[in-house]
C-alpha positions in Angstrom: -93.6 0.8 44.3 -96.8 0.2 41.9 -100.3 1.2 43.2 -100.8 -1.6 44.1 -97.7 -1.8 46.5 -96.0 -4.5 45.0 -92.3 -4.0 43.9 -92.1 -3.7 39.9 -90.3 -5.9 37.9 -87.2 -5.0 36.6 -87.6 -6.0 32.6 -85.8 -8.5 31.0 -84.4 -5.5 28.2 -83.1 -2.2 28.5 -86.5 -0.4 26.7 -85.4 2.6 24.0 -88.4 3.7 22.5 -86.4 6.4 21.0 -84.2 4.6 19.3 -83.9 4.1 15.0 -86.4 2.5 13.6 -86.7 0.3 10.3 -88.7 1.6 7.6 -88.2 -0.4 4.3 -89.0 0.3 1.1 -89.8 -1.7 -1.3 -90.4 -1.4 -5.2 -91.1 -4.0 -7.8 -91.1 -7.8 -6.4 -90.3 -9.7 -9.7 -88.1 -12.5 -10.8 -86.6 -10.0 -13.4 -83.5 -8.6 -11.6 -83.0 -4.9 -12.4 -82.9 -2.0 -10.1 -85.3 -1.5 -7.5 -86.3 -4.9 -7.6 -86.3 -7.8 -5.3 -86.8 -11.2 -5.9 -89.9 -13.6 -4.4 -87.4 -15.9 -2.9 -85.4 -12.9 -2.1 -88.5 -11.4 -0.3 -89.5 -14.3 1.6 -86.0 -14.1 2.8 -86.1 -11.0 3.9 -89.6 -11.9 6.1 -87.9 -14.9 7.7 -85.0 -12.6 8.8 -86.8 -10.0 9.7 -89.2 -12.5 11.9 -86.1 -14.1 13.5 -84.4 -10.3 14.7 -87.3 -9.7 16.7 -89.0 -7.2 14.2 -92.6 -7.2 14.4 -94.6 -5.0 11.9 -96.3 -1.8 12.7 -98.7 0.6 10.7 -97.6 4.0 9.5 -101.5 5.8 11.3 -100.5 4.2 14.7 -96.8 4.8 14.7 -96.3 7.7 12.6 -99.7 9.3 13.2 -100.9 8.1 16.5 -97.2 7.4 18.5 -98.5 4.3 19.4 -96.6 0.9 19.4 -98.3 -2.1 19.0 -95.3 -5.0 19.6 -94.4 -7.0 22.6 -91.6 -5.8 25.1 -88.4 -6.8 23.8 -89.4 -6.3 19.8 -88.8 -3.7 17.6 -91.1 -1.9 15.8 -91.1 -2.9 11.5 -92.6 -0.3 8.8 -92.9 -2.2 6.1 -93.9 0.3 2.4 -94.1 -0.3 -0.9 -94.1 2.2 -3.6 -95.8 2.4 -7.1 -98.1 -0.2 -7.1 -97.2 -2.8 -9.2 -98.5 -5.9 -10.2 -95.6 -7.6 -8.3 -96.9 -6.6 -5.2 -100.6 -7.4 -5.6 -102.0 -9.0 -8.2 -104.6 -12.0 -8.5 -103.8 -15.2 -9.8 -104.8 -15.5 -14.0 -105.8 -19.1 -15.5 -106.4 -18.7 -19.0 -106.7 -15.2 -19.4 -109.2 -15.1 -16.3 -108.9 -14.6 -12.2 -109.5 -17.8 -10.5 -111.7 -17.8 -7.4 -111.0 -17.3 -3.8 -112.3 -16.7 -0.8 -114.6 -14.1 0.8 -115.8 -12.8 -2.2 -112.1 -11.9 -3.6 -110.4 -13.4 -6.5 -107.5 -15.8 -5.6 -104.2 -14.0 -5.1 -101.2 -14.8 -6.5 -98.9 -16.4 -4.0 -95.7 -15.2 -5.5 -97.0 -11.7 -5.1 -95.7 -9.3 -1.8 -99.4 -9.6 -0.9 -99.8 -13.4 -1.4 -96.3 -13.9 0.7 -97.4 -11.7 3.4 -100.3 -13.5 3.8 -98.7 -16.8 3.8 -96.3 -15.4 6.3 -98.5 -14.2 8.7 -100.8 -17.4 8.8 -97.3 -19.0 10.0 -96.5 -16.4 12.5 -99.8 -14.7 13.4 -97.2 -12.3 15.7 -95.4 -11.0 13.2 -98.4 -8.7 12.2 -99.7 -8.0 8.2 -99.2 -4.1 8.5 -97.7 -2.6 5.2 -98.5 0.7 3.1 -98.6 0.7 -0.4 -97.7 4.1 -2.1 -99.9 4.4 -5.3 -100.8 6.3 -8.1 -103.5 6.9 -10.7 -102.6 3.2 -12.0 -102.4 0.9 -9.0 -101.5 -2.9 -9.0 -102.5 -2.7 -12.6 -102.7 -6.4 -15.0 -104.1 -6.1 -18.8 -106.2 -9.2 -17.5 -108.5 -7.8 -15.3 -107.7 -3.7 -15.4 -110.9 -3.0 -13.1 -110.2 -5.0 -10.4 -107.5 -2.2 -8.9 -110.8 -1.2 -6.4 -111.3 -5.0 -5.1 -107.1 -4.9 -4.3 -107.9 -1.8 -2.5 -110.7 -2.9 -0.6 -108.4 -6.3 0.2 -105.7 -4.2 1.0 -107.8 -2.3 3.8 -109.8 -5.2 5.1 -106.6 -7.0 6.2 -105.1 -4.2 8.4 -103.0 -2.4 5.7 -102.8 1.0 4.5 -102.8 3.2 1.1 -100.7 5.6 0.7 -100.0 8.7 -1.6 -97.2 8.6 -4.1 -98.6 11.7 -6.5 -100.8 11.2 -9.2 -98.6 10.5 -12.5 -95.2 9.5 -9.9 -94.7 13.8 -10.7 -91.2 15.5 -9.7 -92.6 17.6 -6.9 -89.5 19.7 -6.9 -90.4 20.7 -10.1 -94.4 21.8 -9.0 -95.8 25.1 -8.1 -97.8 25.5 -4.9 -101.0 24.1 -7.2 -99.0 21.4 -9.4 -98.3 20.2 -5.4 -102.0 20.1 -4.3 -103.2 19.3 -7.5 -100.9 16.0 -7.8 -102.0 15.0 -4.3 -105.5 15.7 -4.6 -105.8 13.7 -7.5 -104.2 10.7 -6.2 -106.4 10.9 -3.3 -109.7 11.1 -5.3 -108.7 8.5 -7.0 -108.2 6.3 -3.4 -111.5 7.1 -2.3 -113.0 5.9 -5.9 -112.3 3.0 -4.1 -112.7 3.6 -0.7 -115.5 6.3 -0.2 -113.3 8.9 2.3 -110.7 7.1 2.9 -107.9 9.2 4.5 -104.4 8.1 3.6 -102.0 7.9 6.3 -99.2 8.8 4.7 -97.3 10.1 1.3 -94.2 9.4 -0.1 -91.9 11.5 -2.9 -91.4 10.1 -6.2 -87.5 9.6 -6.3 -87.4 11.5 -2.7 -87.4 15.3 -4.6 -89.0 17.5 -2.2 -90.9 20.6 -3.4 -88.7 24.0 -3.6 -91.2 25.9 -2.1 -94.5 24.9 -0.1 -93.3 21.6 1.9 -95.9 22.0 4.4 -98.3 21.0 1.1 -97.2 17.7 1.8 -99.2 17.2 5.2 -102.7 19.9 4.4 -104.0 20.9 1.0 -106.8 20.7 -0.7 -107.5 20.9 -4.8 -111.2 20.8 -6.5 -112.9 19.9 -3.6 -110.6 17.0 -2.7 -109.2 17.6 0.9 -105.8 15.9 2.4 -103.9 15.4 5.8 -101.1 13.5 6.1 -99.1 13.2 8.7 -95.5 12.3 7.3 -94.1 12.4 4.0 -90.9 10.0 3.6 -87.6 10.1 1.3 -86.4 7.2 -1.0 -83.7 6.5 2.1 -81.1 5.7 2.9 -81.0 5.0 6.9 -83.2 4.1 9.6 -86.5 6.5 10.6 -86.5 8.3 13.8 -89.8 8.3 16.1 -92.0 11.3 15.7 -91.6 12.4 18.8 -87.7 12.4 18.7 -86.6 16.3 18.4 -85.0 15.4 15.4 -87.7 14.2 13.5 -88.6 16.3 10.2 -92.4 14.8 9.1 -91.4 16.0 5.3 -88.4 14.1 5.6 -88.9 10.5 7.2 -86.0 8.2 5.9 -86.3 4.5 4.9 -83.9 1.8 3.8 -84.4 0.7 0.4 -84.6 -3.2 0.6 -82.0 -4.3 -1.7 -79.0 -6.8 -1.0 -76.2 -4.4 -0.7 -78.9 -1.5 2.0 -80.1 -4.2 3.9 -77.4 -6.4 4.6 -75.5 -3.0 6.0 -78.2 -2.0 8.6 -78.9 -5.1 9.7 -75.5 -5.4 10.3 -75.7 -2.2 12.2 -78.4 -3.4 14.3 -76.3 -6.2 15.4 -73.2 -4.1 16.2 -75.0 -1.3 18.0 -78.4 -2.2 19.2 -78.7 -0.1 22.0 -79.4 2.6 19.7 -82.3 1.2 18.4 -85.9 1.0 19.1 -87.1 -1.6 21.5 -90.6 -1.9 22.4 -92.0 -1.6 26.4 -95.0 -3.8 25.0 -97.4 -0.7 26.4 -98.5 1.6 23.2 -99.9 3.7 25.7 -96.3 4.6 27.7 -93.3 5.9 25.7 -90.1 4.6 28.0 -86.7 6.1 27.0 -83.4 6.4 28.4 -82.4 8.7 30.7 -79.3 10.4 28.6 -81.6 10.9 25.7 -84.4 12.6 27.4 -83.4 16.0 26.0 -84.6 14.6 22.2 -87.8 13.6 23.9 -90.3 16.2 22.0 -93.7 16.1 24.2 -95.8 18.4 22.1 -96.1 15.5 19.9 -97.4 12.8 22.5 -101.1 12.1 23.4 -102.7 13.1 26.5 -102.5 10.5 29.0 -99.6 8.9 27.7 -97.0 7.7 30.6 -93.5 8.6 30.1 -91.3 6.7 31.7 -87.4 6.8 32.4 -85.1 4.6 32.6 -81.1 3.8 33.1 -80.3 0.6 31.6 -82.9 -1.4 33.0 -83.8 0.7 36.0 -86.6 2.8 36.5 -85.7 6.9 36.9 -88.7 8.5 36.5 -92.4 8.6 35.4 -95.1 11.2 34.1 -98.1 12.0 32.2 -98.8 13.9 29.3 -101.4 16.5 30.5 -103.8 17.5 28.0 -104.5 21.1 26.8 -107.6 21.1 28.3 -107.2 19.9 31.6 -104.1 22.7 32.0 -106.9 25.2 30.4 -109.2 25.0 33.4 -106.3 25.5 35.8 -104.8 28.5 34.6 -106.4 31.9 33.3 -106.2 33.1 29.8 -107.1 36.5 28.0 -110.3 37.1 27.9 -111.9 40.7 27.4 -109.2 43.4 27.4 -106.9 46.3 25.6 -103.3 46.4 24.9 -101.3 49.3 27.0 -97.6 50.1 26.4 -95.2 49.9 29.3 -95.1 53.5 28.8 -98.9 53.4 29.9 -98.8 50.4 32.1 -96.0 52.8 33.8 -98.2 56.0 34.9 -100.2 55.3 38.0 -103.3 57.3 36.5 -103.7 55.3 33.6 -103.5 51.8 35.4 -106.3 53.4 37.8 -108.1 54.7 34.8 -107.9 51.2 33.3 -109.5 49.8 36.4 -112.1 52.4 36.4 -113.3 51.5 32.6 -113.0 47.9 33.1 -115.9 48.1 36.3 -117.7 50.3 34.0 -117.6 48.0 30.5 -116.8 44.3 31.6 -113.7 44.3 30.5 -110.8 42.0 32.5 -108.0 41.8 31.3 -104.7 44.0 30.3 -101.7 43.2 27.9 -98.7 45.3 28.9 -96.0 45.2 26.7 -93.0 43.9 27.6 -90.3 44.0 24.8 -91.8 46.1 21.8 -90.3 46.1 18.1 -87.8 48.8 18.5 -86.4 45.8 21.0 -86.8 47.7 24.3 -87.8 45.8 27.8 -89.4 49.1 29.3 -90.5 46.4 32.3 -87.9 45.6 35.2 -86.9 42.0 34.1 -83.9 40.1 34.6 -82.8 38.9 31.9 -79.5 38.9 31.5 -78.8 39.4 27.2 -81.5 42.6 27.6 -79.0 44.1 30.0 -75.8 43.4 28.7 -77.0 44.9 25.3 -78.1 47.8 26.9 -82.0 46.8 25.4 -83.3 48.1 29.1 -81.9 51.5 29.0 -85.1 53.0 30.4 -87.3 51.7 32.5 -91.3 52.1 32.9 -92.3 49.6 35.2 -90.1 49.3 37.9 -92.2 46.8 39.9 -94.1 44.4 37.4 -94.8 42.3 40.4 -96.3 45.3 42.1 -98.2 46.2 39.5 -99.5 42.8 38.7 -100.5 42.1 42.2 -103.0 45.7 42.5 -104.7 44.2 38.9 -105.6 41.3 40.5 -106.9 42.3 43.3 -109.2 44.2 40.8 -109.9 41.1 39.0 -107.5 41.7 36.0 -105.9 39.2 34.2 -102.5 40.1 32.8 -101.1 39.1 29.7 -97.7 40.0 28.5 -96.6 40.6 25.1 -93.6 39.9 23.6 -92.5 41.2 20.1 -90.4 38.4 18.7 -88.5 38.3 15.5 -88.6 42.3 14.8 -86.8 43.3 17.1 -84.1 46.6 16.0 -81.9 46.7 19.1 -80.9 43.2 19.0 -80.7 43.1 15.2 -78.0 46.2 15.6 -76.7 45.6 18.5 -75.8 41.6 17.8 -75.1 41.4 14.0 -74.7 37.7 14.4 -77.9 37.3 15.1 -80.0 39.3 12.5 -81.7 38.3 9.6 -79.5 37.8 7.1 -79.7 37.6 3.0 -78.5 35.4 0.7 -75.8 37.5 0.1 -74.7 36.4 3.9 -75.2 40.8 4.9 -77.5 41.4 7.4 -81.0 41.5 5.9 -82.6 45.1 5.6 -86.3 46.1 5.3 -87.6 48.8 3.6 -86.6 51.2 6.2 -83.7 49.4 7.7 -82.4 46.1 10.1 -85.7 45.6 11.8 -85.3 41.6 12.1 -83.8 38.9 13.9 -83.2 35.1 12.3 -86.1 33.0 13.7 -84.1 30.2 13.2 -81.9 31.4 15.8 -81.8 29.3 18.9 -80.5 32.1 21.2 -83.1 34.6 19.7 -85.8 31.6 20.7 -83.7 31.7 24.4 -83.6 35.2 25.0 -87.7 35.6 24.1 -88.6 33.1 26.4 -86.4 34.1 28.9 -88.5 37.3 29.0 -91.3 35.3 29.2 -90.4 33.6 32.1 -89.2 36.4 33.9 -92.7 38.1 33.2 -94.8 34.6 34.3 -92.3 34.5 37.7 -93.4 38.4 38.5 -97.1 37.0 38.0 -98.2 37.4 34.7 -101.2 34.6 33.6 -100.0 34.7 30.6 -97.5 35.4 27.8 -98.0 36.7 24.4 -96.2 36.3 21.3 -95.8 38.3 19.1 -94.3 39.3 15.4 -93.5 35.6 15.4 -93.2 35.7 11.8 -91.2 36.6 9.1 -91.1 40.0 7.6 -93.4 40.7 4.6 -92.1 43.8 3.2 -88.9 44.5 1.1 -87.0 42.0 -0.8 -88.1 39.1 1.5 -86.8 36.6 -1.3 -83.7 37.4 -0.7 -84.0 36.3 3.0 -81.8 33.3 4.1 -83.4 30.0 4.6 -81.4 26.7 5.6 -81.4 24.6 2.4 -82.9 21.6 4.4 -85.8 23.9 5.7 -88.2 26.3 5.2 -89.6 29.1 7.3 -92.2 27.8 8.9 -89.6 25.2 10.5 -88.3 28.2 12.7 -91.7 29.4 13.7 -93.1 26.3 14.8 -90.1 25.1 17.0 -89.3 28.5 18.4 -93.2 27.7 20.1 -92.4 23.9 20.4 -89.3 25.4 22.8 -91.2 28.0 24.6 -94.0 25.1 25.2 -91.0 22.9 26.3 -89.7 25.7 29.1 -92.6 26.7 30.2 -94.6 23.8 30.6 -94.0 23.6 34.5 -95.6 26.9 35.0 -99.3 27.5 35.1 -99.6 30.0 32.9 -101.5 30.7 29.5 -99.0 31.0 26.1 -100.8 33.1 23.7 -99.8 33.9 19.9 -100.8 36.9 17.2 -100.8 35.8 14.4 -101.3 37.9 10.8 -105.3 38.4 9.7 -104.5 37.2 6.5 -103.2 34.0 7.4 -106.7 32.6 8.2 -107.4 32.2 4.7 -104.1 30.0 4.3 -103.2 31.0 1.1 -100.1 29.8 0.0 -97.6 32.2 -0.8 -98.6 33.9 2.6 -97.7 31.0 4.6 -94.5 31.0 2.1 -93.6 34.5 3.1 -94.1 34.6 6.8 -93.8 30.6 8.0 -97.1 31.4 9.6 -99.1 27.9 9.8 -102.4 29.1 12.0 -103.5 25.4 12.5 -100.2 23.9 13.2 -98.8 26.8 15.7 -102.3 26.7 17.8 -101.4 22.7 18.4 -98.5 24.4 20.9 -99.9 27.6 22.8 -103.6 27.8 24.5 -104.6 31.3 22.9 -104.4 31.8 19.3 -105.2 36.3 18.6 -105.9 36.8 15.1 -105.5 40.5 14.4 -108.8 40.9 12.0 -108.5 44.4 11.5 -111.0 45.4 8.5 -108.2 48.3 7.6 -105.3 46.0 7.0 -107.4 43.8 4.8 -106.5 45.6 0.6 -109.1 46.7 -2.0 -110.5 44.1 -3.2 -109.4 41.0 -1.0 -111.8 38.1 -0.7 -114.1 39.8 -3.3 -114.7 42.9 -1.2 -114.0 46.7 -2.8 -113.6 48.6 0.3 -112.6 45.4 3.4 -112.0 48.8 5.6 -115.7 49.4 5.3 -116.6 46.2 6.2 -115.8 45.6 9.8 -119.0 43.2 10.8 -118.0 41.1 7.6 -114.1 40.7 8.0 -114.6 40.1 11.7 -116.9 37.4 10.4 -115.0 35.7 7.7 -111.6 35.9 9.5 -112.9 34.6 13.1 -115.1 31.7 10.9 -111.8 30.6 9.2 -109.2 30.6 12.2 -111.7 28.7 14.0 -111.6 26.2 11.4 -108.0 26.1 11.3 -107.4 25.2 15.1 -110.3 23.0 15.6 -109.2 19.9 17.2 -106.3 21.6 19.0 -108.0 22.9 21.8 -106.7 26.5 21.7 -109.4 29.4 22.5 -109.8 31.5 20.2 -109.4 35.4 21.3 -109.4 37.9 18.1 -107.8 41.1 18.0 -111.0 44.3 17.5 -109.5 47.5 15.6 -110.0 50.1 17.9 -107.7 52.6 15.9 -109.1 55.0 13.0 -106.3 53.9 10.2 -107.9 54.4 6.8 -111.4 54.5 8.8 -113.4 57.3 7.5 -115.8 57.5 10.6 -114.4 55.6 13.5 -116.9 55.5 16.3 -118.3 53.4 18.6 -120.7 51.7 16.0 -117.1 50.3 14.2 -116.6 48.7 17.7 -119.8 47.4 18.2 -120.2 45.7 14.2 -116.5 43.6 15.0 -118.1 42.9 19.0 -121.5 41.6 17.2 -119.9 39.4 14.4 -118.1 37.6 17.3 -120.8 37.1 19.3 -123.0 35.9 16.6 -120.4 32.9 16.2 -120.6 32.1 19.9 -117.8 34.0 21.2 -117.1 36.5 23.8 -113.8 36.8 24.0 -111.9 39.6 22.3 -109.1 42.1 22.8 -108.9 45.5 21.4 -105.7 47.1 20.0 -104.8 51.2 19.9 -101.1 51.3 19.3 -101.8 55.1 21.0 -103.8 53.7 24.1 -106.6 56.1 23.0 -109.5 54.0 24.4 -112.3 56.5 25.0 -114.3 55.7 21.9 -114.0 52.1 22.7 -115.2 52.2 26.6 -118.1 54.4 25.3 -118.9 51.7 22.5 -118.9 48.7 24.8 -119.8 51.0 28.0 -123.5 50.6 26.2 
């Protein structure tokens, strides 16, 4: 029944909106014949058929960007892109040497251009749409009669509902680029769109003959290069098949597919379509509802959908099931997240007198909340979980906390919120004891750090399974919240000899390990927190390269993001400082400045990690508290937790005590 108690209408189409979709590429448009060209006639074909399938077109920014889709029920969704920029594709119409006047202060456009036959097409069939994206680079849509008037074809372009696009600079071989040859090829190309069109923000880029860089794919969605600043969302491949949606599990935004639009490419999935349509895309008319089929709603990713948008599903025709996408926000203000704390081991969290001396300090210093451990690096659950891989590996051999739920239970009756943390990917027992699911090398041996097999693959789905098991288990005993941790790659030893999947790169496996553990454990009301690495606020490159850790991009699936800004962990000489160690106000500072930057717009709080240890300090005291608590607070933020591997806490409850 609707709300308004009426019976809903069964529609006329079984609705798949996570089905293939048809992205087509097109190149020159020209009546001479060689590859990578098609033909006006051939072209206006290709809009008539298109037009009579029941394809209606659809911009990159609202399907690709935004998951929205703008065509009726029954239709399916059309990407239409062009790549390079030719003349063939937009160019005015020349009389003598000279553009011949149009309308609305434009020059007349040839009609035998893409451009001119959209245009013609779409004032027949207002309902088919004008959307397209034209690729560019620094010589777009260029004829020797009127060079200068690439900016007017821009504006056009923009003014009738289509998109630019970035195709690199000079059409470079990114594969062949260094992390700055990437940004610097992008940037460029991107200045040079907003020559045009002051900040215009491209939707989209594509790779010249579909090379992918070697190293530093995430360059093609965030960099920046001599003040020029980019975000794109996907980055798509020469072809050769259908496009998934972006929120389909599957979907890899550095590797979007598209048909080329030649004779031979189009006339086979076309003729796909026709034999198997129920596997692709058909539009519920609603871009603010995503309907699907009930046996594909495991590839439905959610993390990628915008609040308030109903999911719906369906079995052929009839209705299952509906939802809403709950925003970060709103789940925010139900649940309750780290806030002012210290880390204990289970050893400590185990020892009555130190959970009572906790409680003690925390009345004294305004402190509320604890993180217990729960699985440290060496691997070992020292808390009474069940989870079934811990015990049959023998990872719970000795146990500390024999009644989490206990425990949990007295700390909040205190008013103590509970995170616990979970050591990830470094995890020895599990490495040693399951081979099969360490890190490995190149070599295909298990992987060993400097002081031996530390690490488990993060690309591992059971190693994701078996961490958020844990989790679970600690959220069901009561936890608010789990923690994260080491979800990285290692960074010392001969971390270039680490395996990697030749399709992927490392910050693949970081990112969906959290996309899962957002996935399970969604239906709880409970806070997922991350640590992440100091250094990786000031996203430098090869960083990112050697641990997969994106900052802006994992905060997007968690509700906590714990940079761990110790001063001491900080070398000689990084960001221009001699001694960072000796610096605790201004790496606090810096670091907590730059992460914020990083997650803005994803709604995560931000909770930084305060050194409370004496490492390579050479007066630890409560003043070194105090300068990290004061560089917080002078951004606005009261939130912090403070880390002493030892639990040694007295100088930091005297420091905050005044």
């Amino acid at each position: 029944m609707s709300s308004c108690g009426t019976l809903e209408r069964e529609p006329k189409t079984a609705y798949n909106e996570l089905g293939k979709v048809f992205v087509v590429g097109y190149h020159r448009i020209s009546e001479n014949g060689k590859d990578w060209t098609r033909k006006p006639q051939d072209f206006k074909k290709d809009l008539q058929k298109y037009y009579d399938l029941g394809f209606r077109l659809v911009s990159i920014k609202d399907f690709f960007n935004d998951c929205r889709t703008k065509v009726p029920a029954g239709k399916k969704p059309l990407i239409m892109t062009f790549d390079d920029g030719t003349a063939g594709q937009f160019s005015w119409q020349i009389v003598n040497g000279a553009t011949v006047e149009g309308s609305g202060g434009y020059p007349k456009i040839d009609p035998d251009c893409a451009v001119g036959m959209l245009d013609e097409f779409y004032n027949k069939h207002n309902d088919f749409g004008r959307a397209a994206t034209f690729f560019l680079n620094s010589n777009p849509f260029y004829q020797k009669e009127c060079p200068a008037a690439w900016k007017k074809k821009l504006e056009y372009l923009v003014k009738t509902e289509r998109e630019i696009g970035n195709y690199t600079f000079n059409h470079d071989n990114l594969g062949k680029l260094d992390f700055i040859g990437i940004k610097k090829t992008l940037a460029r190309e991107q200045a040079k769109i907003e020559e045009a069109l002051p900040s215009y923000e491209a939707s989209s880029v594509a790779l010249p003959n579909g090379i992918l860089p070697k190293r530093g794919r995430w360059l093609l969605q965030d960099g920046s290069y001599g003040g020029i600043t980019y975000h794109y969302k996907v980055a798509f491949l020469v072809g050769w098949c259908p496009a998934l949606p972006p929120y389909h599990k599957e979907f890899d935004p550095a590797m979007a597919q598209r048909i080329q639009a030649d004779d031979e490419e189009l006339a086979k999935w076309l003729a796909h379509l026709k034999r198997y349509p129920e596997i692709y895309f058909i539009s519920d008319g609603d871009p603010d509802r995503i309907s699907i089929q009930e046996k594909d709603k495991d590839l439905l990713d959610r993390t990628q959908l915008r609040a308030g948008t109903k999911v719906v599903i369906y079995n052929g025709k009839k209705k299952v099931s509906e939802s809403t996408v709950v925003s970060k926000k709103n789940r925010l203000a139900k649940i309750k997240t780290s806030d002012r704390g210290v880390y204990y081991t289970f050893h400590s969290a185990g020892i009555p007198s130190r959970i009572e001396s906790l409680i003690s300090n925390c009345k004294k210093t305004g402190l509320n909340t604890l993180v217990i451990d729960m699985k440290d690096v060496d691997g070992l659950l020292g808390v009474d979980l069940d989870v079934p891989l811990a015990k049959s590996i023998g990872a719970k051999e000795r146990i500390y906390v024999k009644d989490l739920k206990g425990l949990i239970q007295k700390l909040h009756k205190e008013g103590i919120i509970v995170s616990t943390r979970i050591a990830v990917f470094k995890d020895r027992f599990l490495a040693k004891k399951r081979p099969d699911l360490a890190l490995h090398g190149n070599s295909g041996s298990v992987w060993v750090e400097n002081d031996g097999v530390n690490w488990v693959n993060p690309f591992s789905k059971e190693v994701w399974k078996y961490n958020v098991d844990i989790a679970e288990a600690a959220i069901m005993a009561g936890a608010d919240e789990v923690q994260f941790d080491y979800i990285r790659f290692p960074e010392k030893g001969r971390v270039e000899n680490i395996s990697v999947p030749k399709d992927k790169e490392k910050y693949y496996a970081i990112e969906g390990f959290l996309k899962y553990a957002y996935e399970r454990l969604e239906k709880y009301d409970a806070s997922i927190a991350i640590d992440v690495f100091g250094v990786m606020s000031w996203l430098k490159d090869l960083d990112i390269s050697i641990t997969g850790q994106r900052v802006g991009e994992m905060a997007k699936y968690v509700f906590v993001v714990c940079p761990m800004l110790y001063p001491s962990h900080f070398d000689s000489g990084f960001d221009g400082r001699k001694s960072p160690v000796d610096e605790p106000y201004l790496f606090m500072k810096r670091g907590t400045e730059k992460t914020l930057k990083l997650i803005a717009g994803t709604d995560a709080k931000l909770v930084p990690w305060i050194q409370g240890f004496d490492w390579r300090v050479k007066n630890f005291n409560e003043d070194y508290v105090l300068k990290q608590k004061k560089a917080l607070n002078d951004l606005g933020i009261n939130s912090f937790l403070v880390w002493n591997a030892g639990n040694k806490y007295a100088i930091t409850y005297s420091a905050l005590g005044k």
